[in-house]
C-alpha positions as CSV (number, residue, x, y, z in Angstrom):
1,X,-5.2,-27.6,-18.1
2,X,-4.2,-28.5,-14.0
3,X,-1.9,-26.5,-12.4
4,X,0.7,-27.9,-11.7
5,X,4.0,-26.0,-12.1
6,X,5.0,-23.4,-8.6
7,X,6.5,-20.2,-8.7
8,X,8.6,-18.9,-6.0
9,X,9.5,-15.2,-6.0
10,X,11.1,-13.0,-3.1
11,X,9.6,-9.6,-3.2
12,X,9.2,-6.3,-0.5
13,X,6.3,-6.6,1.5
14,X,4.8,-3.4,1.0
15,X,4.4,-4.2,-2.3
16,X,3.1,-7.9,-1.9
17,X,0.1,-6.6,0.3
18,X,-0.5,-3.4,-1.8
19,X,-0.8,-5.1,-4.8
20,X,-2.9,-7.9,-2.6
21,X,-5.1,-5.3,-1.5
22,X,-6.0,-4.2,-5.1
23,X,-6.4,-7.8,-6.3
24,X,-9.0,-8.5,-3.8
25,X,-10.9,-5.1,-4.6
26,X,-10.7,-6.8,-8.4
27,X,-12.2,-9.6,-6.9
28,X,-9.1,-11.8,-8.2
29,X,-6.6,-13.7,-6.5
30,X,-2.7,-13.5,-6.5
31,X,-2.8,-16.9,-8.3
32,X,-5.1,-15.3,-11.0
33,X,-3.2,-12.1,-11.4
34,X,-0.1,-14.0,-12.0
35,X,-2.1,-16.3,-14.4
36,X,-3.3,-12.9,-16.3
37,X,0.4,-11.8,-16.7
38,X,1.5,-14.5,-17.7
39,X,-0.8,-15.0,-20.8
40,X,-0.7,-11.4,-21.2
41,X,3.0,-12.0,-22.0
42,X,2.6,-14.9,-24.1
43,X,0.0,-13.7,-26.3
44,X,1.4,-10.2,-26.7
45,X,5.2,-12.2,-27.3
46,X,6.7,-9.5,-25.0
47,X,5.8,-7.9,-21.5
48,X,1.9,-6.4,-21.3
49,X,3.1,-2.9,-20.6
50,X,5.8,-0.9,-21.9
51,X,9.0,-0.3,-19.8
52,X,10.8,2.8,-20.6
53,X,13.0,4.8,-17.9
54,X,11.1,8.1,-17.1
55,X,12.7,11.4,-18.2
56,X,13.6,13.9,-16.1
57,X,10.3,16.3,-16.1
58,X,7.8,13.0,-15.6
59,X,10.3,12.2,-12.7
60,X,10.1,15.2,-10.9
61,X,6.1,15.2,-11.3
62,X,6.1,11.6,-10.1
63,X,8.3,12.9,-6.6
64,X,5.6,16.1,-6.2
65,X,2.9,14.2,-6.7
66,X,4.1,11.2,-4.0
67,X,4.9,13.9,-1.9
68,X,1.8,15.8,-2.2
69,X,3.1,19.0,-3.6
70,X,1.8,20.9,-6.1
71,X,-1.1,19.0,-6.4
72,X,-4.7,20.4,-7.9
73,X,-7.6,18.4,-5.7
74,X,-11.3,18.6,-7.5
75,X,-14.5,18.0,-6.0
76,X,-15.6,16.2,-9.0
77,X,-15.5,16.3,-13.1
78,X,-17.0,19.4,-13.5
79,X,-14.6,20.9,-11.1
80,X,-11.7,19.9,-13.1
81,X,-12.9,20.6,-16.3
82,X,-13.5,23.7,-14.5
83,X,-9.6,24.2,-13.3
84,X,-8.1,23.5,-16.7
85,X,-10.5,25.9,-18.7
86,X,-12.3,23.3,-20.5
């Protein structure tokens, strides 16, 4: 099937070359990743991933953690299996 329909979407910067940056490392392209979502969503009649609202102990880990506090850094597998008592 040609493609032949556009899509025009306004969207922060940041994001668009983050997400940009990762696509390349995939070795995909914007075009393809859109393509992936999109029959993602058809096939799975819904979106690909769920979307819930986080609560409020996941929310305060997700602020440490982009903050860099409280954060347990390993030097490999072993390490961490190590630091938990595994």
């Amino acid at each position: 099937m040609s493609k032949t329909a556009t899509i025009r979407a306004r969207i922060e910067p940041d994001l668009k070359n983050n997400a940009e940056h990762l696509f390349h490392k995939l070795g995909i392209s914007a075009t393809q990743a859109i393509t992936m979502f999109y029959r993602q969503a058809t096939l799975r009649k819904g979106l690909p991933f769920d979307v819930v609202i986080p609560n409020e102990t996941t929310r305060k880990t997700f602020e440490s953690a982009d903050s860099g506090r409280d954060l347990i850094v390993c030097k490999d597998a072993d390490d961490m299996f190590k630091k938990l008592g595994i």
